[in-house]
PABALO-439444 format. One line per 3 residues: number of its first residue (from 1); their letters; for each residue x, y, z of N, C-alpha, C. Coordinates in steps of 0.1 Angstrom, whole numbers. Layout:
# PABALO-439444
NUM> a> X Y Z X Y Z X Y Z; ... .
This chain:
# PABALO-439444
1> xxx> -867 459 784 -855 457 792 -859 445 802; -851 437 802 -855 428 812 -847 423 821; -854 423 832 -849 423 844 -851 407 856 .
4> xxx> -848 410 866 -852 401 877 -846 403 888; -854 400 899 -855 407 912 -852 397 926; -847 401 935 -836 387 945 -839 393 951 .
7> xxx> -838 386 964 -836 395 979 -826 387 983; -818 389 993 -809 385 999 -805 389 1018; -806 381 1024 -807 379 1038 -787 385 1042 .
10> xxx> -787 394 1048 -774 399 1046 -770 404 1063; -764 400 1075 -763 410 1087 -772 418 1089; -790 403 1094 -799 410 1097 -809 416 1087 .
13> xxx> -799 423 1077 -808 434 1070 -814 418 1056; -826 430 1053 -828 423 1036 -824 434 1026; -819 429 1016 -812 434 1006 -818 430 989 .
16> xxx> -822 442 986 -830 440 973 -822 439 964; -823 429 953 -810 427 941 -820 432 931; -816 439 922 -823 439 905 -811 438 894 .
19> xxx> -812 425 887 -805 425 877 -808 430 861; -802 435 855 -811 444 842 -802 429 836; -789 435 832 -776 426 827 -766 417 835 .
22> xxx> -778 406 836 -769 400 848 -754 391 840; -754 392 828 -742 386 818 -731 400 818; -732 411 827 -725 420 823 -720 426 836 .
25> xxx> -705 427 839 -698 429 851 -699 447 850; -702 453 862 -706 470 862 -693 476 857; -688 489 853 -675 497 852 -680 505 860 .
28> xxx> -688 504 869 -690 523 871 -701 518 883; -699 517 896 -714 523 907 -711 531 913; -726 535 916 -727 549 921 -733 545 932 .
31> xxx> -733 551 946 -737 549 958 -743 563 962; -757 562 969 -767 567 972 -776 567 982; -769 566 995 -775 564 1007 -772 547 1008 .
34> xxx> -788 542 1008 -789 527 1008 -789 522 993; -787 528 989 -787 524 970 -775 523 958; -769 513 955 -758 513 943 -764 506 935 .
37> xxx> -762 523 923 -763 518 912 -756 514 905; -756 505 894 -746 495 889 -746 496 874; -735 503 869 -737 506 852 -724 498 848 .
40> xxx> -727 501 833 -716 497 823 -717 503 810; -708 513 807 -708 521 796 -718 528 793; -724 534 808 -733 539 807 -750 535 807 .
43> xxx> -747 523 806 -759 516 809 -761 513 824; -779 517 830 -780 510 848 -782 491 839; -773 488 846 -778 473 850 -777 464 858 .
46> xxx> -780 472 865 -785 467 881 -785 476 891; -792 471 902 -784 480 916 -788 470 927; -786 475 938 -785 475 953 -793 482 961 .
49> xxx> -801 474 970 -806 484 976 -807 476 992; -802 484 1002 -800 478 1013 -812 484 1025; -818 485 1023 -825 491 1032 -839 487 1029 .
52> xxx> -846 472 1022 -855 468 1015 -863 461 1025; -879 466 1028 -884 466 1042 -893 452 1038; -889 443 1023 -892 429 1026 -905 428 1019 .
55> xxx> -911 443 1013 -927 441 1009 -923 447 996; -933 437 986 -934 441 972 -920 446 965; -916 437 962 -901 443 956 -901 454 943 .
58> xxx> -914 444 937 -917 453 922 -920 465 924; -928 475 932 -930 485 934 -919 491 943; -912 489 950 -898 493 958 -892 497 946 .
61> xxx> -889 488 936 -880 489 928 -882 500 919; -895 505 915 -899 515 906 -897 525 913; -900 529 925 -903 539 933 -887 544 934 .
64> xxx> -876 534 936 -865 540 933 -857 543 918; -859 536 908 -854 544 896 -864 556 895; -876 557 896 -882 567 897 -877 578 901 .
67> xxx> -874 576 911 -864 589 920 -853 593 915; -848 583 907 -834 588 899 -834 589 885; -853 591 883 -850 596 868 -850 582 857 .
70> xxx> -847 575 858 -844 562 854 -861 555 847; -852 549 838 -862 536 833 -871 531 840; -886 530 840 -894 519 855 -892 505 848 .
73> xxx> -896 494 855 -897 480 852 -910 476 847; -912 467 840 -928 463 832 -927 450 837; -942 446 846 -940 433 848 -938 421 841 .
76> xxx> -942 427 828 -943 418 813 -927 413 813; -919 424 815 -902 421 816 -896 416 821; -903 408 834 -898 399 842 -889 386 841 .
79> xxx> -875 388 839 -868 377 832 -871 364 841; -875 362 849 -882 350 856 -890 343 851; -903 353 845 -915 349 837 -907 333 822 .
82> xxx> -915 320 832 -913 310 821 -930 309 812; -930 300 804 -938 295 795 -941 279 796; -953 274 797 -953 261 796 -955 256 779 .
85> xxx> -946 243 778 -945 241 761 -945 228 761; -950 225 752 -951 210 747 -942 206 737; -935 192 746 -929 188 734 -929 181 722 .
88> xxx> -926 182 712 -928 179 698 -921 169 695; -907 160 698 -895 153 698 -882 157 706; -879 143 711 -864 144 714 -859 135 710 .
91> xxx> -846 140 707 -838 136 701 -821 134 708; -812 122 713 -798 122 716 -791 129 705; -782 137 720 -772 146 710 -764 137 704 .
94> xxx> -758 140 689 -748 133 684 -734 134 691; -734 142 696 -718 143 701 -716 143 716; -729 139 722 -727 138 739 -742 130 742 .
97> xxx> -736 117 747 -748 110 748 -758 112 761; -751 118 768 -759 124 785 -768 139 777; -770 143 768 -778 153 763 -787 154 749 .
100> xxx> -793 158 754 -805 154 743 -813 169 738; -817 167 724 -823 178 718 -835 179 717; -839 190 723 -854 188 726 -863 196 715 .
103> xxx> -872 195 706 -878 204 701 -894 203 703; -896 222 709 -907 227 712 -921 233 703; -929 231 709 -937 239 700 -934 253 695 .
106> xxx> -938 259 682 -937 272 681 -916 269 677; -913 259 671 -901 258 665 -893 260 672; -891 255 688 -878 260 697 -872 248 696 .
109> xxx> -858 249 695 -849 236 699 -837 241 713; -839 231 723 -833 233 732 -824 222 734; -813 222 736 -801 213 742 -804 210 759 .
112> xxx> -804 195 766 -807 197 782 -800 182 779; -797 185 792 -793 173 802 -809 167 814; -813 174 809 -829 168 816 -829 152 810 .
115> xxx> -833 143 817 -838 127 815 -849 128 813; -856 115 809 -872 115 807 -876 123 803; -874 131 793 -882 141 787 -893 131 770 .
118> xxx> -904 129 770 -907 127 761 -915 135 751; -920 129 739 -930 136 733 -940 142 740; -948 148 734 -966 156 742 -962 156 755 .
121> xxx> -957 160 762 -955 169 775 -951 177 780; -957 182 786 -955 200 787 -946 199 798; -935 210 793 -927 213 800 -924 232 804 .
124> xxx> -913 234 818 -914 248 818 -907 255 808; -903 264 800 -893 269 794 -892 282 796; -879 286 797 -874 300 801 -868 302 790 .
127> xxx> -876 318 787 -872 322 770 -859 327 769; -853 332 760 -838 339 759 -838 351 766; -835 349 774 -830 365 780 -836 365 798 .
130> xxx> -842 352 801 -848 349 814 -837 344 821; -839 346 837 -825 341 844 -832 329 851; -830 319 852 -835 311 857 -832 310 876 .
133> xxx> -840 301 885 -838 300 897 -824 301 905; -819 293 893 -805 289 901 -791 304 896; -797 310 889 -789 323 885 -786 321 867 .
136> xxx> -789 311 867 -783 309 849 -789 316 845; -785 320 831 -788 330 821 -794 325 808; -808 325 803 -813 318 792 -807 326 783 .
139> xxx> -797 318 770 -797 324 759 -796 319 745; -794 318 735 -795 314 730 -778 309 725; -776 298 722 -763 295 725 -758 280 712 .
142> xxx> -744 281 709 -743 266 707 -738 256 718; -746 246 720 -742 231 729 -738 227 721; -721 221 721 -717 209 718 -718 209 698 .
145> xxx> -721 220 694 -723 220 679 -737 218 676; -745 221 684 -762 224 682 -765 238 692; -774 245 675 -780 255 684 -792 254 697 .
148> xxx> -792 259 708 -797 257 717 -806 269 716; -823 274 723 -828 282 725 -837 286 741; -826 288 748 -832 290 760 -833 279 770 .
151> xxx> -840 276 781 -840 264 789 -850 258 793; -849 245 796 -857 234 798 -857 240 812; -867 242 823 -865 241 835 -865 228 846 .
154> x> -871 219 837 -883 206 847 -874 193 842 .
């Protein structure tokens, strides 16, 4: 399951975010003191936790699904966790000349609007299912009538 973990500066307090499904709007929270949990058809994918004293989020976070029984988090599962990859070729998209096709070692092709990207250089990539910095969602997708696989970070 993979996850990723925010804090947020909120009226003084800090406020611990964990996203399981961050592509997936809740039907259903449950509130629990300082804690909403955040489902959808039965699934937790995500919660809330307001009362987050700012240290080690990873362990905060276990210690509370713990308590409710719940799934723990594997650091391995960390949708933040990128890869450094070298590139193999790029190539201009045929149908939008501000984007270009990048292809990775290990057979990834990714669609970006990144510039300068050339051959043999290693770049960051966030695999399918990683949320990147800015909140975007790595997936695997069509750009523009090319399959894309995840994101270029750099």
């Amino acid at each position: 399951m993979k996850y990723a973990l925010f804090t947020r500066e909120e009226k003084g307090k800090t406020i611990l975010l964990c996203l399981i499904s961050p592509e997936e709007e809740p039907d259903k929270v449950e509130n629990d003191g300082d804690l909403a949990l955040l489902y959808k058809e039965g699934r937790l994918i995500g919660f809330n936790y307001f009362a987050f004293d700012g240290k080690d989020p990873f362990s905060t976070a276990n210690k509370l699904l713990e308590s409710h029984g719940l799934p723990l988090l594997r650091k391995e599962d960390d949708a933040r966790l990128t890869e450094q990859k070298k590139i193999v070729s790029v190539a201009e998209h045929p149908l939008d000349e501000k984007l270009s096709i990048v292809e990775l070692e290990g057979g990834l092709s990714v669609v970006t609007d990144i510039r300068g990207l050339v051959k043999g250089v290693e770049v960051t990539y966030l695999p399918i299912g990683g949320i990147a910095p800015d909140g975007r969602l790595s997936k695997k997708e069509k750009v523009r009538n090319v399959d894309s696989e995840g994101l270029i970070l750099n």
